[in-house]
DRENSE-266436 format. One line per 3 residues: their letters; for each residue y, x, z of C-alpha. Coordinates in Angstrom, 1 decimal, padded with zeros to 4 digits. Last residue first. Example, Ala and Ser with C-alpha at 12.3 -4.5 7.8 and 13.67 -1.06 7.14 Angstrom:
BEGIN
SA = -001.1:013.7:007.1 ~ -004.5:012.3:007.8
//
This chain:
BEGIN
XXX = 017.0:031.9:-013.3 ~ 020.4:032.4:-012.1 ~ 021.5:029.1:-013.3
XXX = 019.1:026.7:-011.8 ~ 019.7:028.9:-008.6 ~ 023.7:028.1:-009.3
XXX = 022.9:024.2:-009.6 ~ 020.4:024.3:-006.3 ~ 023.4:025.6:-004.7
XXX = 022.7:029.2:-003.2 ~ 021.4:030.4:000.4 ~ 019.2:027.3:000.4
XXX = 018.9:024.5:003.5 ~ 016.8:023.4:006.2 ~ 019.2:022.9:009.0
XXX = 019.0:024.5:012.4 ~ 021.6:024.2:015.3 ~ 021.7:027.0:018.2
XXX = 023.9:025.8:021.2 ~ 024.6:028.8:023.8 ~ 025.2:028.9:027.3
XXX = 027.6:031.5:029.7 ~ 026.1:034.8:031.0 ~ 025.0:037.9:030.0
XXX = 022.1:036.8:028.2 ~ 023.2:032.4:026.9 ~ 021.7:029.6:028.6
XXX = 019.9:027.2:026.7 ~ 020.6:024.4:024.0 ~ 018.8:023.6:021.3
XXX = 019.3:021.4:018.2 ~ 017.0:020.8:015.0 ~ 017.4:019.8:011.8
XXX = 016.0:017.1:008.8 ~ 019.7:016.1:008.0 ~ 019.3:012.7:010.2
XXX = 018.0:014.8:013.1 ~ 021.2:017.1:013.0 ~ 023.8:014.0:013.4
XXX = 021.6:012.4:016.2 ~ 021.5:015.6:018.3 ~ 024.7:016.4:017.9
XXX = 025.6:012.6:018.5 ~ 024.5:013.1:022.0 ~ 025.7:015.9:022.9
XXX = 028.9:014.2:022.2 ~ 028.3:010.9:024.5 ~ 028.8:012.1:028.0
XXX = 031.9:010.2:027.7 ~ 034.2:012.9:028.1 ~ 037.3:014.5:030.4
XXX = 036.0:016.9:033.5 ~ 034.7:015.7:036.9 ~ 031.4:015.1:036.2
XXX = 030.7:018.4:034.6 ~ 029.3:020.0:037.5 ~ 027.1:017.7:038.6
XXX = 025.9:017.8:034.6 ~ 026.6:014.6:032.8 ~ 024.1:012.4:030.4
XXX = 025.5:009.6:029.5 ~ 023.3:009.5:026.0 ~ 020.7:012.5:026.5
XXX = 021.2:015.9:024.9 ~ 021.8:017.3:028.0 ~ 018.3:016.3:029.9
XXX = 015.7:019.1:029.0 ~ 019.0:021.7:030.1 ~ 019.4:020.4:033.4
XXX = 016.6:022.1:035.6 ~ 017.3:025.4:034.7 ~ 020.6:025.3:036.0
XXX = 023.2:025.3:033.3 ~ 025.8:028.4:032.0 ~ 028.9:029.5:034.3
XXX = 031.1:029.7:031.3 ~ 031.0:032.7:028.2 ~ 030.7:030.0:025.6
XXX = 028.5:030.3:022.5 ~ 027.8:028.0:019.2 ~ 024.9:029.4:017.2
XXX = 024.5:027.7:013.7 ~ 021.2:029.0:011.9 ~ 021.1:028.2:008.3
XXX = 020.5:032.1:007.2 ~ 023.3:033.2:009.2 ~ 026.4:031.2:011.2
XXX = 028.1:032.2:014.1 ~ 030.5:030.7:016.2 ~ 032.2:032.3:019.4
XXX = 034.2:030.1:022.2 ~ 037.1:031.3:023.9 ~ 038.4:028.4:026.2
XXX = 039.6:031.1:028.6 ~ 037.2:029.9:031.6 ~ 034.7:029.0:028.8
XXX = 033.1:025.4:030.3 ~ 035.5:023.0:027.8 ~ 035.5:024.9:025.3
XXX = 031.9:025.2:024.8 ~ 031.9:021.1:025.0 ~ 034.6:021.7:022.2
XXX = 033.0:023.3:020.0 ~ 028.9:021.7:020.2 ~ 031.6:018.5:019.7
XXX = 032.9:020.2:016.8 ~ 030.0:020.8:015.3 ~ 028.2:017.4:015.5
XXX = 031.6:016.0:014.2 ~ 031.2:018.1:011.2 ~ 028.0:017.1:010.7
XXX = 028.4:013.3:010.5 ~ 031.2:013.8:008.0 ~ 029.8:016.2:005.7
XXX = 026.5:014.0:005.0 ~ 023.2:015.7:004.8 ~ 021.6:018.4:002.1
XXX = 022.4:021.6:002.9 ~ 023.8:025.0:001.5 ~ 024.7:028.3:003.6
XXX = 026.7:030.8:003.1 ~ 027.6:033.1:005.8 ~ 029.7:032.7:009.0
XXX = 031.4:034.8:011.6 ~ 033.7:032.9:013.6 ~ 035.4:033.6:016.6
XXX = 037.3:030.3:018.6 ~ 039.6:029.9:020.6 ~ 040.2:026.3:021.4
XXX = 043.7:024.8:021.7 ~ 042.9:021.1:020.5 ~ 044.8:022.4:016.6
XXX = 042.0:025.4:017.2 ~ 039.0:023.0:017.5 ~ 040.1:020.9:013.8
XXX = 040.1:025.1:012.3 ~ 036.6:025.4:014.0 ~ 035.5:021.6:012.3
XXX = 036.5:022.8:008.9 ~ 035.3:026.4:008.9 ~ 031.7:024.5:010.2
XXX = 031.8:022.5:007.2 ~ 032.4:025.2:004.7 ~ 029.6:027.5:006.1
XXX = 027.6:024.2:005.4 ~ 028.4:023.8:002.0 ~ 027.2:020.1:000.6
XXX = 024.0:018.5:-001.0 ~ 024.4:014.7:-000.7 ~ 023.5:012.0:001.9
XXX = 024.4:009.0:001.5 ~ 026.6:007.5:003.9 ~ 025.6:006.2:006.7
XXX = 025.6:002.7:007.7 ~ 021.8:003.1:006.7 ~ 020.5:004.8:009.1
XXX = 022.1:002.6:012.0 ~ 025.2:002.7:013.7 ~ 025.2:002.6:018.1
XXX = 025.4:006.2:018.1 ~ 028.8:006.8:016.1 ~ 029.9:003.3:017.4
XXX = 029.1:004.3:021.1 ~ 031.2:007.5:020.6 ~ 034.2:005.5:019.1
XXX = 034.0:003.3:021.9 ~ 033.8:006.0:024.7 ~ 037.0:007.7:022.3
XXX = 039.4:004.9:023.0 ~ 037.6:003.8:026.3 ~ 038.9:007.5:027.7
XXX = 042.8:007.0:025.3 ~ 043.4:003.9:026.8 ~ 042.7:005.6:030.4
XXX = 045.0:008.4:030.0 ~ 047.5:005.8:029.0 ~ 047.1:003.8:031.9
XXX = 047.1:006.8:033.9 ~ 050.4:007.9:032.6 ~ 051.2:005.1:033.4
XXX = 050.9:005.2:036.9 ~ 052.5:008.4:037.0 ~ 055.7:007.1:035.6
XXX = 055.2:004.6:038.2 ~ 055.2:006.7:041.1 ~ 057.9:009.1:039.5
XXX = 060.3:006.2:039.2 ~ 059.3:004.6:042.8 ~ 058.3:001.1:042.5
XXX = 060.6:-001.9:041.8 ~ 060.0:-004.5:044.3 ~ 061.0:-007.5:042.7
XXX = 057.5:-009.6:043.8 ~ 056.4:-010.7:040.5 ~ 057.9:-007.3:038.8
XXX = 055.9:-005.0:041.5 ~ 052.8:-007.3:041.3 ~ 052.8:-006.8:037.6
XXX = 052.8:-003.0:037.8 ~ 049.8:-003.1:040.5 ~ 048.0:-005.4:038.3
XXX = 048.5:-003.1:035.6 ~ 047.3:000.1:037.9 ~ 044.0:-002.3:038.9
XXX = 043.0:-003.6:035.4 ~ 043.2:-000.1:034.1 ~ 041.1:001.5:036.7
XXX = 038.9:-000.7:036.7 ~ 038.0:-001.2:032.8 ~ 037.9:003.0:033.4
XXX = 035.1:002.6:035.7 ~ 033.4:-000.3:034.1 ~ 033.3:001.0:031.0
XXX = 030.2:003.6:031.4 ~ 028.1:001.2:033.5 ~ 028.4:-001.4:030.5
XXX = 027.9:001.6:027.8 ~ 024.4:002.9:030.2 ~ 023.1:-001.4:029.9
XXX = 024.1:-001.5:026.6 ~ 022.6:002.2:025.4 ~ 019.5:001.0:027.9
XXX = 019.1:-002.1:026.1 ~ 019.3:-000.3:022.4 ~ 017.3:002.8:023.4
XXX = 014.4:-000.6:025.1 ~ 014.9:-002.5:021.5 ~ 014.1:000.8:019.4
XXX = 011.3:002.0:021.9 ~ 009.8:-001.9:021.3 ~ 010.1:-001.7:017.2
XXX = 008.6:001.8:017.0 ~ 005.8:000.7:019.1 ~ 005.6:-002.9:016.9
XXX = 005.5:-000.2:014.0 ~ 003.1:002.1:015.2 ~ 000.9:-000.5:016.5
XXX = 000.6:-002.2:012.8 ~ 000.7:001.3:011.6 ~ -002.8:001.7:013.0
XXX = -003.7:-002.4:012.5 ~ -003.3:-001.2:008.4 ~ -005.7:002.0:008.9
XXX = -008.1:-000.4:011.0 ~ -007.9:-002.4:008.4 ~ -008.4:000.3:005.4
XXX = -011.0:001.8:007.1 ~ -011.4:004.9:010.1 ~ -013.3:002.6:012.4
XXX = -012.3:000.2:015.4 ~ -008.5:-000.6:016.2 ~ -007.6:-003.1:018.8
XXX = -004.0:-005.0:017.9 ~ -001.5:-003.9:020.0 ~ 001.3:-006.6:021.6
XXX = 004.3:-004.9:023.4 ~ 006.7:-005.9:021.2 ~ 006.4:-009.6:022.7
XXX = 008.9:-011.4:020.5 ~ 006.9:-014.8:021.6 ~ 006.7:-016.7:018.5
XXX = 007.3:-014.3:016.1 ~ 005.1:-011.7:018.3 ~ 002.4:-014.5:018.6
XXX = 002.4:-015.1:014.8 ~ 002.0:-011.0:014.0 ~ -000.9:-010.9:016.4
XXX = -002.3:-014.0:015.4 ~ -002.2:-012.5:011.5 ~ -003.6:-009.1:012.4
XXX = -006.7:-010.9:014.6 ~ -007.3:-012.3:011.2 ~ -006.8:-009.4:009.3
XXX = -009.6:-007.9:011.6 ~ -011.9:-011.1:010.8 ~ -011.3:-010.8:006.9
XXX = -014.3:-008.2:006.2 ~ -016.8:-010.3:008.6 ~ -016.1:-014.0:007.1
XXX = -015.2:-012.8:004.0 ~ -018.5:-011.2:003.9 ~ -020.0:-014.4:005.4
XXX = -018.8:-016.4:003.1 ~ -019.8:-014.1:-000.1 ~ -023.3:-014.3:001.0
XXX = -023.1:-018.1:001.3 ~ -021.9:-018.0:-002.4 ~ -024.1:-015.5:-003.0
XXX = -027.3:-017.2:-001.9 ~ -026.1:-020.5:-004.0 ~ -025.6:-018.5:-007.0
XXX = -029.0:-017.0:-006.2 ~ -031.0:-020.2:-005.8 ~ -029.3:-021.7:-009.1
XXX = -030.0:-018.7:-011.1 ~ -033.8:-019.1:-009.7 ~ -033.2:-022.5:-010.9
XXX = -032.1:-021.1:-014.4 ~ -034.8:-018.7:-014.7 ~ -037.8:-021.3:-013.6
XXX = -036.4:-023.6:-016.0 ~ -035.8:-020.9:-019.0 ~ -039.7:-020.2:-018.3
XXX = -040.7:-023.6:-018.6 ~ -039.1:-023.9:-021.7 ~ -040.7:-020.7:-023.0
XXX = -044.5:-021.5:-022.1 ~ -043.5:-025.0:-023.9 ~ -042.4:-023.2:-027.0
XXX = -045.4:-020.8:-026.5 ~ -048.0:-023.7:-026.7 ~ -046.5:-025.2:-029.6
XXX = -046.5:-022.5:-031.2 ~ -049.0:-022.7:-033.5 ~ -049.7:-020.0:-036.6
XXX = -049.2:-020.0:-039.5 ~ -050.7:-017.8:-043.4 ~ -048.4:-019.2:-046.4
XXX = -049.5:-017.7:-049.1 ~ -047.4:-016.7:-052.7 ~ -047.7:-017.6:-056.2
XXX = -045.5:-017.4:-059.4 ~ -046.5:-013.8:-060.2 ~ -049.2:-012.8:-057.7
XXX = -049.4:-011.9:-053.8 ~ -045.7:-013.7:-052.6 ~ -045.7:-013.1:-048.6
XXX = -044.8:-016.5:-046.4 ~ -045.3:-016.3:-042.7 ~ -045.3:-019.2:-040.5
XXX = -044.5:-019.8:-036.9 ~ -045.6:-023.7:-036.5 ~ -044.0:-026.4:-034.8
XXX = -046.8:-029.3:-035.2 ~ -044.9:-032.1:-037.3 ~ -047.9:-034.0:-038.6
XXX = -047.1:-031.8:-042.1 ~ -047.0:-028.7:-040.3 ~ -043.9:-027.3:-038.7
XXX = -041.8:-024.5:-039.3 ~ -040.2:-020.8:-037.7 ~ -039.6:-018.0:-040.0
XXX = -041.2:-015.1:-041.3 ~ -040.5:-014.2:-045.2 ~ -041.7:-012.4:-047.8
XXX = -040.9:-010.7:-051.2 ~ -042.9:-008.6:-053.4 ~ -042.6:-010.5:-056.6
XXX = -039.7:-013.2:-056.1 ~ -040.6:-016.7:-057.4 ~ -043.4:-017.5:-054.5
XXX = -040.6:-016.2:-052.0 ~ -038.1:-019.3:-053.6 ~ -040.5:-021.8:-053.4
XXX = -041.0:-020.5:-049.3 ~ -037.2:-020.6:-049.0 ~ -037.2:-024.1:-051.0
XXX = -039.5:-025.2:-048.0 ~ -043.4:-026.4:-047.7 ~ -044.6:-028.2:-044.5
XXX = -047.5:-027.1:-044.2 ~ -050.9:-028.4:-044.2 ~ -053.9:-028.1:-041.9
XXX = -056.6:-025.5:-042.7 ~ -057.6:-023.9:-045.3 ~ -055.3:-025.6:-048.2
XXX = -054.7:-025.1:-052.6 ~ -051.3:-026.3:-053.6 ~ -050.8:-028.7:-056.0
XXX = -047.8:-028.1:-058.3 ~ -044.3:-026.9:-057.2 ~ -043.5:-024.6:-059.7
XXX = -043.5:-021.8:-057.8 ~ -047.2:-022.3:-056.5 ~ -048.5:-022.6:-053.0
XXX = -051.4:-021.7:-051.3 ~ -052.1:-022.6:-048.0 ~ -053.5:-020.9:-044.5
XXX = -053.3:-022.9:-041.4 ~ -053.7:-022.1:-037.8 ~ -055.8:-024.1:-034.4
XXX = -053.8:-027.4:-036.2 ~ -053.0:-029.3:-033.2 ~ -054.5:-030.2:-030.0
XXX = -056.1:-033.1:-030.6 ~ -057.5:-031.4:-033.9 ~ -055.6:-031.1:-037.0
XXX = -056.7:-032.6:-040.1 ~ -058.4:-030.2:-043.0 ~ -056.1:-030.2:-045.6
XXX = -057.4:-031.0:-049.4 ~ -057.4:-029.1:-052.8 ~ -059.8:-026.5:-051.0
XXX = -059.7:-022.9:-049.5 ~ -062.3:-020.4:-049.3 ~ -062.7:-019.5:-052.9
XXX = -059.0:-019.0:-053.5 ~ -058.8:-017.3:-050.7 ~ -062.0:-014.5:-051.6
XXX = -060.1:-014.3:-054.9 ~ -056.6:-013.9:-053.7 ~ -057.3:-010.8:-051.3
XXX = -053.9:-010.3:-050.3 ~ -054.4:-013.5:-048.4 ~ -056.4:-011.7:-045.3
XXX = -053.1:-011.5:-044.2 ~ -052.5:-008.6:-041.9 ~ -048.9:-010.0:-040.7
XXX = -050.0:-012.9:-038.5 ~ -050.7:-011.7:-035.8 ~ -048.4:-008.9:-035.5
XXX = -045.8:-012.0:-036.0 ~ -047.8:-013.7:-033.1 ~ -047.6:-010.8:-030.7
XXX = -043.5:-010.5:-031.8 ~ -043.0:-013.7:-031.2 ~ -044.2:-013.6:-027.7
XXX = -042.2:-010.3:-027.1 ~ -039.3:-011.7:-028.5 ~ -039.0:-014.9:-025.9
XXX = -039.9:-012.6:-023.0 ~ -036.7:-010.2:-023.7 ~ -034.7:-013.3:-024.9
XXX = -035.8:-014.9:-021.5 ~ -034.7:-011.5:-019.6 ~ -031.5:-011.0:-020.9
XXX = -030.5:-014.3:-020.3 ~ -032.0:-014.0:-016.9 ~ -029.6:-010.6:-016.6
XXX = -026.9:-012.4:-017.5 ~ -026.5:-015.5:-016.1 ~ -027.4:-013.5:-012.5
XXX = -024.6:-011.1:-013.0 ~ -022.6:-014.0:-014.0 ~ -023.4:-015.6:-010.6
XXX = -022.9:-012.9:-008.8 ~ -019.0:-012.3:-009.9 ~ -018.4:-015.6:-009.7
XXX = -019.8:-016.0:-005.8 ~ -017.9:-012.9:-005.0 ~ -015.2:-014.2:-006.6
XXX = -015.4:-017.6:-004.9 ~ -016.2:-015.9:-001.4 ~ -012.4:-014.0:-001.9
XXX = -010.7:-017.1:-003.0 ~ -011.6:-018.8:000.0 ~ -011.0:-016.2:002.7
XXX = -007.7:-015.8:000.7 ~ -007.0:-019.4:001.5 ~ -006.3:-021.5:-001.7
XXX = -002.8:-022.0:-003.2 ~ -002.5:-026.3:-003.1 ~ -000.7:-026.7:-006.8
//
């Protein structure tokens, strides 16, 4: 089965839905017209000079009077139960077992549609006025059946005309409301065809299109700043390895050139050389694992879950004091919901990049009402720096020289935006810089608050 466009099916509803409006209301309005034509006749017909029997049964005679060209004008007739002659003014009826049965039945009558004995349609009203006898007093409708033929044709090509209007109606309206979505679906196309991120799609008005071509932009936006973070994290990890890729390659060709050739090098020289290599290994060792940690998206993580923060933090400090760090704590309770593994390696790099700049590696942590501070008593950061240290490969002039991959502010930053945070870093009073990490969080477990109350 061929599915229909939605431009299509949209202008066929709208045509439908018309169209049985129409059907209805000129259905509505020929049994409207159609009862109100009866209904003058019947009113007609109902004040029967018949219930005075003796001035009828002087009036009328054994035989009909014939109808004119144009039909009988209206008929009047006795008639008797038993079936006898009946007595006529006028043309004559056609009689029924329903009028037999009225001229049986005291008080009964009866208004109904017939036809005279030539077959003229007739509208007909039987009343019983004495024991065994009743009147049949008619009218012709010829005339208004015709009258309501003409005026079912003139409804149902008016019905016509306006299915017709809202088909073309409904065409244009798909026409106008599907021209936006339109433009939506050639934008989409050209970007699968193209991969051109940079594509927006104009948005006029404050409706539901202009809504969807909104997040249309925000999503191709989101889309481009993702693919630019992930060319410049390649392009920054590239400039990143080459260094230490260098280094290696030239200290082992150095060792191989000293076997090739059979001069040995010096024992000290070479012990030195590798401990360099090694020193190097262990550089692209934690670069990599740094570019893994940031490289991962939101849902290699694990779940997150509600956890102890103060519990977290006495985890990473005690992981900072097996590296030789001093540190001070002084935490409080604190509950969060994020994942313990992510967090505790945003601590203990805020940790160790204190230790790294405290002259005596002394570093104090504090912790109250969800507020981690991490503080070193080092030289501190120009002014000018501090917008830029959270950024991947990011290194202070005067931090170029020390271990690291420029990468652990870094995943601070990434670790406390995926638990809802934030992260700061400015220099401290007195001297040295402080880290401050919020997390929304509770001073009790949501289980022991469920408790308490």
């Amino acid at each position: 089965m061929i599915r229909k466009s939605l431009r299509t099916r949209l202008t066929v509803l709208v045509a439908a839905a018309v169209a049985l409006a129409i059907a209805v209301c000129a259905g509505a309005c020929f049994m409207i017209v159609r009862g109100q034509l009866y209904q003058q006749i019947d009113r007609e017909l109902r004040p029967h000079p018949g219930n005075d029997l003796s001035w009828l049964m002087k009036k009328c005679g054994p035989e009909p009077v014939p109808a004119g060209p144009y039909g009988p004008p209206q008929s009047t007739q006795v008639i008797y139960a038993d079936g006898t002659p009946t007595c006529y003014l006028g043309a004559a009826l056609k009689v029924t077992p329903d009028d037999l049965r009225i001229a049986r039945e005291p008080g009964a009558e009866h208004m109904h549609n017939g036809v005279a004995e030539d077959g003229a349609p007739m509208r007909i009203f039987t009343v019983n006025v004495a024991p065994g006898m009743a009147v049949m007093d008619a009218r012709p409708i010829g005339r208004l059946q015709g009258t309501l033929r003409n005026v079912a044709l003139l409804l149902g090509f008016v019905s016509a005309l306006g299915v017709l209007g809202a088909a073309t109606a409904g065409l244009l309206i798909a026409r106008a409301a599907l021209r936006p979505v339109g433009r939506l679906s050639k934008a989409v196309e050209h970007i699968a065809q193209t991969e051109d991120l940079g594509t927006r799609i104009p948005v006029r008005g404050n409706d539901e299109i202009a809504r969807l071509s909104s997040s249309f932009n925000a999503m191709t936006a989101a889309l481009a700043g993702s693919r630019e973070r992930q060319q410049q994290l390649v392009a920054d990890a590239g400039h990143e390895l080459r260094t230490p890729l260098t280094t290696l390659r030239t200290n082992i060709d150095l060792l191989l050139r000293s076997e090739q050739t059979g001069r040995s090098l010096d024992p000290d020289a070479k012990r030195r050389l590798l401990v360099n290599v090694k020193a190097q290994f262990a550089e692209l060792s934690t670069l990599v694992a740094d570019l893994l940690q940031l490289a991962r998206g939101d849902t290699d993580h694990e779940p997150h879950v509600e956890l102890a923060f103060h519990e977290v933090v006495t985890a990473a400090v005690e992981r900072a004091r097996l590296r030789g760090a001093e540190v001070v704590t002084d935490l409080s309770p604190w509950y969060v919901v994020g994942n313990a593994a992510s967090l505790e390696r945003a601590v203990l790099n805020l940790i160790d990049n204190a230790a790294k700049f405290s002259p005596d590696g002394q570093v104090e942590v504090a912790l109250e009402d969800g507020r981690l501070t991490v503080r070193d008593h080092g030289p501190g950061l120009p002014e000018e720096d501090l917008p830029h240290v959270f950024e991947r490969f990011w290194r202070s002039p005067s931090a170029r020289g020390l271990p690291g991959s420029g990468l652990g502010l870094a995943i601070v930053a990434q670790a406390v935006a995926e638990s809802g945070g934030q992260v700061s870093l400015a220099n401290a009073p007195g001297g040295g810089a402080i880290a401050t990490m919020d997390l929304p969080g509770t001073l009790m477990r949501n289980s022991e608050t469920a408790k308490s109350l």
